[in-house]
Structure formats: C-alpha cells, structure tokens
C-alpha positions as CSV (number, residue, x, y, z in Angstrom):
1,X,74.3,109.8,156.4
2,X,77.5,107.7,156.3
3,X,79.9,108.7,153.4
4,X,80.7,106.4,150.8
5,X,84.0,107.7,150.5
6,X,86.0,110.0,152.3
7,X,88.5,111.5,150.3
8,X,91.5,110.0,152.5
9,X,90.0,106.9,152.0
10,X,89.6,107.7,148.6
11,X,93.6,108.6,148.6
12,X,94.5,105.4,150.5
13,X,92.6,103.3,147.7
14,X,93.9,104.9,144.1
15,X,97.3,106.6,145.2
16,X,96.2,109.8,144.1
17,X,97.2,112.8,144.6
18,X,94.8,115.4,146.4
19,X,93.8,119.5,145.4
20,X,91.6,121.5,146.6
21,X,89.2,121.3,149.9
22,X,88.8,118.4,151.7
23,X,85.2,116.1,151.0
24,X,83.3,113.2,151.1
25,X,81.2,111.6,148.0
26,X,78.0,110.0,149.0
27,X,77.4,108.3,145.5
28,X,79.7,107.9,142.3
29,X,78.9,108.9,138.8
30,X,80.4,109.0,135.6
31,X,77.9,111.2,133.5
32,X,78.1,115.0,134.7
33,X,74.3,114.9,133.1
34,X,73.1,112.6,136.2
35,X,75.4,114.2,138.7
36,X,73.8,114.0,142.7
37,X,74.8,116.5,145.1
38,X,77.7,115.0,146.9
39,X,78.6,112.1,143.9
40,X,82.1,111.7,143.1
41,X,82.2,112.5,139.2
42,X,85.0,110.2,137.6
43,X,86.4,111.5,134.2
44,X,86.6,108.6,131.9
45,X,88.5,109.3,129.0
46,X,86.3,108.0,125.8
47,X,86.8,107.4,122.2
48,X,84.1,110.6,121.4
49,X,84.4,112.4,124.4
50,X,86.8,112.8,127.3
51,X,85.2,113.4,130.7
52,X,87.8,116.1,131.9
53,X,85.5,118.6,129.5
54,X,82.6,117.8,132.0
55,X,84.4,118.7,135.6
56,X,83.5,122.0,136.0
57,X,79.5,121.5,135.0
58,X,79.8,118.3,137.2
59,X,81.0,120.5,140.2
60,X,78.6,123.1,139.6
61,X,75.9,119.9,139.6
62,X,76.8,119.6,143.3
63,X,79.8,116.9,142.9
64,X,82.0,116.7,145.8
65,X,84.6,116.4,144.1
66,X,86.1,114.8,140.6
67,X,88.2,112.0,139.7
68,X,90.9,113.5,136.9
69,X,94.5,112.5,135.5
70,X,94.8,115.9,134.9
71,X,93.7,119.7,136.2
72,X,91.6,120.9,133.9
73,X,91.7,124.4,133.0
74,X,90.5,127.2,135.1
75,X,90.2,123.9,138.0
76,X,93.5,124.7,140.1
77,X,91.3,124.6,143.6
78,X,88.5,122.5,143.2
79,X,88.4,119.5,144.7
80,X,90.2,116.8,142.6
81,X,91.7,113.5,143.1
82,X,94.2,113.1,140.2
83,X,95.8,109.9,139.6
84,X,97.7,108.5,136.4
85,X,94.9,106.3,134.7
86,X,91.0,106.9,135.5
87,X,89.6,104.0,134.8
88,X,92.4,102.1,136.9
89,X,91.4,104.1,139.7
90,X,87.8,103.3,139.7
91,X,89.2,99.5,139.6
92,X,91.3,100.6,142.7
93,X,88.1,102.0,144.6
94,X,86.7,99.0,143.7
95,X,89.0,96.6,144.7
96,X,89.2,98.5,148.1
97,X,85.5,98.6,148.9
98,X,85.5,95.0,148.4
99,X,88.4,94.4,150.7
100,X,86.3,96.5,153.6
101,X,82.7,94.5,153.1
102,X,81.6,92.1,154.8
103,X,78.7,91.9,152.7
104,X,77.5,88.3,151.4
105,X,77.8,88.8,147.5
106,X,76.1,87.3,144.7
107,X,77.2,87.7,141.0
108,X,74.6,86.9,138.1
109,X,75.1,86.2,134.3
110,X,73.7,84.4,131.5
111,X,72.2,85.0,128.5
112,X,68.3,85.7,129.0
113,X,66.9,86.6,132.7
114,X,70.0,87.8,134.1
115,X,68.8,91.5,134.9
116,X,65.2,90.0,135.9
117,X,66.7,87.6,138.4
118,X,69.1,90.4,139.6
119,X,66.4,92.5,140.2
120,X,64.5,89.7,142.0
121,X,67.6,88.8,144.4
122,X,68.2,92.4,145.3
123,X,64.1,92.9,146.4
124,X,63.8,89.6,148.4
125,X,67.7,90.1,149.7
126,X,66.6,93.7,151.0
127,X,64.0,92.9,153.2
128,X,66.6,91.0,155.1
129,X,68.9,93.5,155.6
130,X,70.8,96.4,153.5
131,X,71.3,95.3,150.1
132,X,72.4,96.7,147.0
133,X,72.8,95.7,143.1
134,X,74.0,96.6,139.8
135,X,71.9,99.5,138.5
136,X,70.2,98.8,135.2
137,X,72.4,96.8,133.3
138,X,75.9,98.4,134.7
139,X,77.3,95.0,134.0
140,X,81.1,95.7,132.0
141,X,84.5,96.5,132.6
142,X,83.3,100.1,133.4
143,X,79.6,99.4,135.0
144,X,81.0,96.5,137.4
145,X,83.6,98.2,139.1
146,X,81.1,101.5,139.1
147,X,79.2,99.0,140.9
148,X,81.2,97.5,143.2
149,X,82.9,100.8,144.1
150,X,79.2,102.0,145.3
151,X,79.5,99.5,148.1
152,X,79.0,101.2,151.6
153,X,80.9,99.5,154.1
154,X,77.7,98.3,155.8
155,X,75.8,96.6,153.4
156,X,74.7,92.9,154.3
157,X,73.8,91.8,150.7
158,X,75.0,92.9,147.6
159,X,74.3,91.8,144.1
160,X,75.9,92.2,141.1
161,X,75.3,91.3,137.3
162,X,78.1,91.0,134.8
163,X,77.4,90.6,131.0
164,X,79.8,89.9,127.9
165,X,80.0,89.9,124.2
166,X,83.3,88.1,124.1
167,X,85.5,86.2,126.1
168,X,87.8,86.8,129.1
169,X,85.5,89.8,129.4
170,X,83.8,87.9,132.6
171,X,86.6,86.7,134.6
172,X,88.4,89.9,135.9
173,X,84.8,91.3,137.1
174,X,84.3,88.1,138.8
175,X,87.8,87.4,140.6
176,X,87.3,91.6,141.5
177,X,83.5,91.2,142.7
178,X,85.0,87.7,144.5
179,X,81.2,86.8,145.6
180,X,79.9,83.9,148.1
181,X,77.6,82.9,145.3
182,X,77.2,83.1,141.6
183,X,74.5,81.7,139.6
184,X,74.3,81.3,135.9
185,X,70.7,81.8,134.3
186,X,71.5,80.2,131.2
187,X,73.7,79.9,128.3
188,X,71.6,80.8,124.5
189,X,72.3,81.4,121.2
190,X,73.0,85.1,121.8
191,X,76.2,87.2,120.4
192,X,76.3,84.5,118.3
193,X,78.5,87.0,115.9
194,X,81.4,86.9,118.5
195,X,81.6,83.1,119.0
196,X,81.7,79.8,117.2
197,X,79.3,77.5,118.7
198,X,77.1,77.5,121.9
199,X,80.0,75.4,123.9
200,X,82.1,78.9,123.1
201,X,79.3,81.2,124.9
202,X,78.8,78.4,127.7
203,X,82.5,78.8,128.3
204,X,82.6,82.2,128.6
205,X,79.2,82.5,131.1
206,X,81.3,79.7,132.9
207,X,83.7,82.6,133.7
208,X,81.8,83.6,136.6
209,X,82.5,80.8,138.7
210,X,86.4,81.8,138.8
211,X,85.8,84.5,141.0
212,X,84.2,82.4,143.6
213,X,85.3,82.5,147.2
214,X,86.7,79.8,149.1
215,X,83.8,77.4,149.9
216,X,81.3,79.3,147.7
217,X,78.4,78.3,145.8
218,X,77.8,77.6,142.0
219,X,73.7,78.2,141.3
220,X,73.2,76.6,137.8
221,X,70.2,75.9,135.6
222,X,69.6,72.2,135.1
223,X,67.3,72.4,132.5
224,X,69.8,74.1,130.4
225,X,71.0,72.1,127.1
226,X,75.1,73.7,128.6
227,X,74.5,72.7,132.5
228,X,76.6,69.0,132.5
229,X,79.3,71.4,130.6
230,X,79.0,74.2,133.3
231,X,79.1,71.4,136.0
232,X,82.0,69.7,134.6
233,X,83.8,73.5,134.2
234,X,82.4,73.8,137.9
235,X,83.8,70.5,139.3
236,X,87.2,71.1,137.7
237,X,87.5,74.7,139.5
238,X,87.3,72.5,142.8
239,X,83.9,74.1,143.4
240,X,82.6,71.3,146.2
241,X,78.9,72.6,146.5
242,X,76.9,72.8,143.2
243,X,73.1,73.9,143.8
244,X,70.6,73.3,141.1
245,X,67.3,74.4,139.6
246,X,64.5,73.4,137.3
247,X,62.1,71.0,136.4
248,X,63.8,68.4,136.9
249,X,63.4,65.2,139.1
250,X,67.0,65.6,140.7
251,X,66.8,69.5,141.1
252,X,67.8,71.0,144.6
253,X,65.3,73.7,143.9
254,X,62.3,71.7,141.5
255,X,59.3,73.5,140.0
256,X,56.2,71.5,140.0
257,X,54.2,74.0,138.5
258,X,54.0,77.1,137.0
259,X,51.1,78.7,135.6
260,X,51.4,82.4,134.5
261,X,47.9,84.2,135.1
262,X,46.7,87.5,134.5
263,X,48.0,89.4,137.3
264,X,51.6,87.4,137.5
265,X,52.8,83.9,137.6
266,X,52.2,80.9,140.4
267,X,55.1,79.1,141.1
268,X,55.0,75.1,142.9
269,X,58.6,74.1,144.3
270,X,60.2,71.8,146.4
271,X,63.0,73.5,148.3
272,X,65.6,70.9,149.4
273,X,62.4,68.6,149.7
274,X,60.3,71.1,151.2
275,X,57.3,71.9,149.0
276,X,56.1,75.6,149.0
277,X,54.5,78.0,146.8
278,X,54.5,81.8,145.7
279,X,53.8,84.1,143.4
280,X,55.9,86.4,141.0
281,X,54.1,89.6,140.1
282,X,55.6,89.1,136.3
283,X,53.3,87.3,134.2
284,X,55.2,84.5,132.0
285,X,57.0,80.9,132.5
286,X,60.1,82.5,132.2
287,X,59.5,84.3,135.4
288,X,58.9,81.5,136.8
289,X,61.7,80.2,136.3
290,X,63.7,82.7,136.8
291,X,62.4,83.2,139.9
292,X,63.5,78.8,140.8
293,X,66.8,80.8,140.5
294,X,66.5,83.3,142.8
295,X,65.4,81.1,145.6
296,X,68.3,78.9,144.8
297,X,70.3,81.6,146.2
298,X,68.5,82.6,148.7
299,X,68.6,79.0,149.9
300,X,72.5,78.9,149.3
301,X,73.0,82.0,151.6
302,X,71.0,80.2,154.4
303,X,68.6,82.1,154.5
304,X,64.9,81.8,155.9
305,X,63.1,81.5,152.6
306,X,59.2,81.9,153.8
307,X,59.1,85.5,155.0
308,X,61.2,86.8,151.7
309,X,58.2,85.2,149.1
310,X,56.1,88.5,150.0
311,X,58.6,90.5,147.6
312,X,58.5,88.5,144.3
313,X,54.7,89.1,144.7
314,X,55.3,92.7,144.5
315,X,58.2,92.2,142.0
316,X,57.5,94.0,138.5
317,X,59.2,94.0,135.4
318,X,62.1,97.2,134.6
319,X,61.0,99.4,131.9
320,X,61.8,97.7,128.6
321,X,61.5,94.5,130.2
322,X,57.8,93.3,129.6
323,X,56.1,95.9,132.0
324,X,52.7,96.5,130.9
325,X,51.2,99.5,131.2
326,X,47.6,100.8,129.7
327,X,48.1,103.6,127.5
328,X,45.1,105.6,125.8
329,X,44.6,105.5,122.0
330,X,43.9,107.5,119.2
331,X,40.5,106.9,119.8
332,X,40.1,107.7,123.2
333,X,40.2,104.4,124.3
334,X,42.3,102.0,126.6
335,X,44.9,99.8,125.3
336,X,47.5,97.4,127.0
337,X,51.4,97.7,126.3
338,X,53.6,95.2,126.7
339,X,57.3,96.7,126.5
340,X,59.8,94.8,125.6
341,X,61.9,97.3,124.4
342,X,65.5,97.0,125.8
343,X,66.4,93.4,124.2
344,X,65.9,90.9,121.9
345,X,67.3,87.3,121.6
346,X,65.4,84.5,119.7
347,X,64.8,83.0,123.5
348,X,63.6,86.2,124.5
349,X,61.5,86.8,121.5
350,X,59.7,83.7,122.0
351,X,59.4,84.1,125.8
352,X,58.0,87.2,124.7
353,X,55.3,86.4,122.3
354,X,54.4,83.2,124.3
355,X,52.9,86.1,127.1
356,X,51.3,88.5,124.3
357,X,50.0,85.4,122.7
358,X,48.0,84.3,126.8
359,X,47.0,87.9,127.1
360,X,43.3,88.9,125.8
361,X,42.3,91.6,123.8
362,X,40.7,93.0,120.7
363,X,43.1,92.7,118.5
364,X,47.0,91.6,118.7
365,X,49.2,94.1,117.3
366,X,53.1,93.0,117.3
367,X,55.7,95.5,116.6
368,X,59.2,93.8,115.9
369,X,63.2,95.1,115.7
370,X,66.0,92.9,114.6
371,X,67.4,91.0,117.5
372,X,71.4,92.2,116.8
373,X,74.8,90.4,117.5
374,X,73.5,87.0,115.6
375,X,76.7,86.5,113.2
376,X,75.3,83.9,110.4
377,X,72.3,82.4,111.9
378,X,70.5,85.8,112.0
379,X,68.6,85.5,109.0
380,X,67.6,81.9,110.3
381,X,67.3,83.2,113.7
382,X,64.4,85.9,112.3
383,X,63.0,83.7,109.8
384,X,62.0,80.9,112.4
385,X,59.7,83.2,114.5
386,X,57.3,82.6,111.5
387,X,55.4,79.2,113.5
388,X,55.3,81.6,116.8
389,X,53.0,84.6,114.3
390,X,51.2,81.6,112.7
391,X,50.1,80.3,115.9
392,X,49.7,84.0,117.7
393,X,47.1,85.1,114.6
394,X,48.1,89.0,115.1
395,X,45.6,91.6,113.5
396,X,48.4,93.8,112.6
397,X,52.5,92.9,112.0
398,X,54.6,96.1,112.2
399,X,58.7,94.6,111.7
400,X,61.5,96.9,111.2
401,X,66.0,96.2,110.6
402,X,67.2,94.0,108.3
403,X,67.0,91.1,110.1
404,X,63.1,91.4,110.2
405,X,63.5,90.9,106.5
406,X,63.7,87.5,106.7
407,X,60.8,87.3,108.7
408,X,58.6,89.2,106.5
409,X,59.8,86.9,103.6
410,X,58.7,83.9,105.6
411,X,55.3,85.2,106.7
412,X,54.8,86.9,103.2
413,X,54.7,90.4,102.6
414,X,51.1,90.4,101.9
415,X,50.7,89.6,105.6
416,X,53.1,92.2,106.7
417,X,51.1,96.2,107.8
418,X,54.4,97.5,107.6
419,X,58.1,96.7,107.0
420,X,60.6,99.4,107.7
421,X,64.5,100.1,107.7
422,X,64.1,101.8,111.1
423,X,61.9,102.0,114.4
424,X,61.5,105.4,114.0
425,X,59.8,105.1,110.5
426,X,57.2,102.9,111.9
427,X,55.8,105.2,114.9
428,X,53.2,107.2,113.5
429,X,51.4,104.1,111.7
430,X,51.2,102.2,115.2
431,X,50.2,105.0,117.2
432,X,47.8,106.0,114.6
433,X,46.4,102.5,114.2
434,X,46.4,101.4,118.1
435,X,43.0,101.4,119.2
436,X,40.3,100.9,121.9
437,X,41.0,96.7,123.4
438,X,43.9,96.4,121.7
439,X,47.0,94.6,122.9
440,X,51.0,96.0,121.8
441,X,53.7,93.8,122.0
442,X,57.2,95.7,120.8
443,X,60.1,94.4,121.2
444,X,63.7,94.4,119.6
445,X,67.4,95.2,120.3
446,X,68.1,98.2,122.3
447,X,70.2,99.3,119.8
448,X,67.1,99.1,117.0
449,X,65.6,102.0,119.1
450,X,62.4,100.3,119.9
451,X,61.8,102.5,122.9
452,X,60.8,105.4,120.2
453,X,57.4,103.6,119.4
454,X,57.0,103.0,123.2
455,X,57.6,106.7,123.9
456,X,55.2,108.0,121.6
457,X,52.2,105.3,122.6
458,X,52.8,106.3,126.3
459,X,52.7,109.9,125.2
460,X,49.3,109.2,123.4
461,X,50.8,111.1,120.2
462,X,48.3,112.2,117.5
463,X,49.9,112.0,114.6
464,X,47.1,112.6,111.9
C-alpha cells in the first residue's frame, strides 16, 4: 500500500520540526478514539479539550506518528512532527496534497441534498476510476482540509462538500480545494438565525464558485427561486461555462419525469438533448432531483454517462438520512423506519413527510425535533407543517424542542400523543407504542438528539 504521507513529505509540507523514528501515515485522524493503525493523529487544540492529552493513547492505538506544537510529557522519542500552530499545519498538508493531485475535483454545497448528492458523485465517479470524498459531513474549516489532506497522490476523482452557518466561512475551503467543478444544490431558508434574508444565504453558497479553476464549471439548480442571482454572481466571477439542471424547458440536464416508487425513484432526462433514463435506489422527488445534479457533473467532467447509471441504482441513503430499515416491535411484529435523524430544515421536513406520506402501512406514526438555527421565523417555520399533518392523517404525533411548540399549538394539543422538552423523554412511549404494519418517520436537528429514539427502535427495547 502507497503511503499517504511520508513524514519528509510531511516535513516539506508544514515546516515542522521532526522527533523520534522515521514513518509513514496511511490515513489522518483527529480523534485518538477512532485512531487506524498507521493514521497520523493531529492534536487540535479545543475550547474543552486539547488533543496533546490524547498522543500517547493515540500512539498506543497504532498511530504512526502525531501532529503536536508541543512534546507532551513522558513523549521525548515518539514519533512527532511539531510545528507552531496545528490547525495551520493540517491547512499546510492540505494545501500540499492539492498541489501534487492531478485529480479532477468537485466541490458541493447548498442547503438541502448536499451530502446526498456528494454521496451520489463519489459512487458513480468511483466506478470510473479512484475516487474519494468528504466523510460524513466533514465539511468546515477543520473537516475540509482533513479532507483534502486525505488525498493520495493517485486519485482520479475526488469530491468534496463544504457547509456554512455564516459568511466567508465558504470561500477559503473553496480557493484551498481549487476544484474543476462546483455545483450548488440549492439555496433555503436554513440558518436563517445567522443571516438577514435568503439573498444573504445565496450569497454565501455563492462562495463556492471563487475557488474555481481556470476554465471550470459552475453546476447550478435552475429551478431554484436564488439561481438568476447565483448566475449573475457566476457571470461576474468571469465563469464562461454555466451548466444547468431541473425541470425546466431551457435546462442542460431537464427532468421529464420523476416518479418515486416503492423500491427508489425513476428518473426521465434529456442530457444535452439526449433523452435517457435511470433509477435512484432512494425513494422521494428530492432524489430525483438531486440525482439531475449529479449527472450535471458527470456530464461537465466529460464523462461517458451510460455505464455510471448502474450506481445510483444501488445508491442508498446515509444513516440519518431517510434509510429505511424494518425493525421488530413490541409486539413481535415488523415495522418500517424511516430515519431521518441527522437534519431538519422546513425543505427537508417537507421532503420528508411527502415520502412517509407515499409509503403504506397500518398506521402512520411521526416523531418530530425542532429544526434549529431558524432566527425569527422558527416559530412560523414549525407552525406551517400543520397543512403537511392535516393532509398525512398520522395515527399517532410524537413532537419534542421548543420549536415543535408551535406546531402542537397549530394542530391542537388534543391531537398531539406526546409533546416533550427533549428526544430522550419521548423514547419509551414510541417504542412502547410502535407496533405490527406500522410506519416511523423521526426526524429533527442533529443537535435535538433524534437518533436516541432511532437507537432504541433498532434495538427493539422493551420498555414496559
């Protein structure tokens, strides 16, 4: 196996200054808890915690070595690169394994989808040659150059997603990724608490497109309410070649059709005038369009699109993400589980309940968390799922956070089974009350701790 990093390339990249044995890393971390044997364990400094305390258990983990500012005690041998500033020096590793690629590079944001269609673009991308991408959600001013610092020299593809809650927060990733191609999902009404208006958040997704390469390629979403403002932002960066996807009439890559169904969703295009089909093993019409998106890119990257469709077939959701997954109940039965644990957005949350609402079962049981970041139009934001529940007719409504308040106060709390402060206060009455034919949707912030009531359904916990 090829190293990642050698440490005198490691040297040549931060400055640093060497101790200890001589090594090679074959992956980088920056928790000692999820250490591989021959990962380079950098010790990020942190408001709670300071990663020098972790060294020695990250060594003993099998870490080839550690990235420090200082020798921590008892450490006057091992194997450490020590430079003035950590996180600096992970920026410098990055910056020089970009400078070695030759990879073609693709950078992803925007406000709903952008982890889906990253996903998407690193499975179809891989079965043309070596590809990597983001793990997770490893998308900020730590996880991007984590990312891009993972790069092996001999990657064709790589694929990276960068997020934001504020401004400027964008731009350095992109201008230090420097992709071929960048593609914006969509611009929503999401960390609405940080920004004034939706032109703010389009602005900042806009970002992205700084970091283009000579020549490159803006992917945007025509069917977006901000695309004329991100072509205009696009335009005036002197970007020359625009591609576009959607529904509509003018769009390079143009749905026809799309028509979720109970093992995934059918997609009907015209690719630069070409009309073909596939399918997306993700059942909603969000996926589907997501998925416009990804072929965008591939299209952009000249590639051959036909013999890549075979892997959105056999694309699934990420845990969290709106996998399904049958889980047994209380009752010894079988019920479905739709997890959408890991985020919440009002464009989300309707995406959401528009695939529990298609998908058949006994009863429907929805278990909501606040969706978080919403500044003043939360409690308007929660409130106007009410038409959504009308429409969906759920058996049972389990809502928990503040911000499901307002919802319960538009439904009526008559209506509600159970309103609490917290996800965990709600777990034993779902588990207890999920039962044979039954269909779950929950769904919320990650930061509500939704994945609690997942856990314990998956587990099949009796909690009588």
């Amino acid at each position: 196996m090829t190293a990642l990093w050698t440490r005198t390339a490691a040297v040549e990249a931060t400055k640093g200054q060497i101790v200890g044995d001589n090594w090679s890393a074959y992956g980088i971390s920056i928790d000692s808890r999820k250490i591989k044997t021959g990962d380079i364990f950098i010790a990020l400094p942190g408001k709670r915690v300071d990663g020098h305390q972790f060294v020695i258990s990250a060594l003993n983990l099998g870490a080839s070595a550690a990235l420090v500012s200082h020798i921590p005690n008892g450490l006057d041998n091992a194997p450490l690169l020590i430079v003035k500033d950590v996180l600096k020096a992970l920026k410098d590793l990055a910056h020089f394994a970009r400078a070695r690629s030759n990879a073609r590079i693709v950078a992803v944001t925007g406000s709903v989808g952008k982890t889906g269609t990253k996903e998407m673009l690193a499975r179809t991308l891989g079965a043309d040659g070596k590809t990597i991408a983001s793990v997770g959600n490893l998308n900020n001013h730590i996880g991007a150059p984590m990312s891009l610092a993972s790069l092996p020299a001999d990657c064709d593809f790589a694929v990276f997603e960068l997020g934001m809650n504020h401004s400027n927060e964008i731009r350095p990733l992109a201008q230090m990724i420097a992709p071929h191609v960048t593609i914006i999902t969509n611009v929503e009404l999401v960390h609405t608490e940080f920004f004034n208006s939706i032109e703010d958040i389009a602005d900042s997704k806009a970002e992205i497109m700084e970091g283009l390469l000579p020549g490159g390629i803006a992917v945007l979403n025509a069917d977006n309410s901000s695309f004329v403002r991100l072509r205009k932002r696009a335009q005036a960066l002197c970007i020359d070649q625009i591609a576009t996807f959607g529904r509509g009439a003018a769009c390079d890559i143009r749905g026809i059709k799309i028509e979720p169904f109970s093992d995934g969703t059918k997609v009907i295009a015209s690719v630069a005038g070409k009309e073909i089909s596939w399918t997306v093993g993700c059942i909603g019409l969000h996926w589907g369009l997501n998925s416009l998106g990804v072929i965008a890119v591939l299209h952009a990257l000249g590639l051959s699109i036909i013999p890549l469709l075979k892997q959105l077939s056999v694309f699934s959701p990420l845990r969290g993400r709106g996998n399904q997954v049958m889980i047994t109940t209380i009752d010894n039965g079988i019920a479905l589980l739709i997890d959408e644990s890991y985020s919440a957005s009002p464009k989300s949350m309707r995406a959401a309940l528009s695939v529990f609402a298609a998908t058949r079962g006994k009863r429907k049981i929805v278990v909501l968390g606040d969706m978080l970041e919403l500044g003043n139009i939360t409690s308007i934001a929660h409130a106007n799922l009410k038409n959504t529940i009308d429409d969906i007719k759920p058996e049972l409504i389990y809502l928990c956070g503040d911000g499901m308040s307002h919802l319960r106060e538009a439904l009526g709390r008559d209506r509600i089974t159970l309103w609490t402060k917290t996800a965990n206060a709600l777990v034993e009455s779902v588990v207890n009350n999920v039962t044979d034919g039954d269909v779950v949707l929950v769904k919320g912030a990650f930061a509500m701790g939704m994945q609690k009531i997942v856990s314990a359904l998956e587990k099949k916990r009796n909690i009588l």
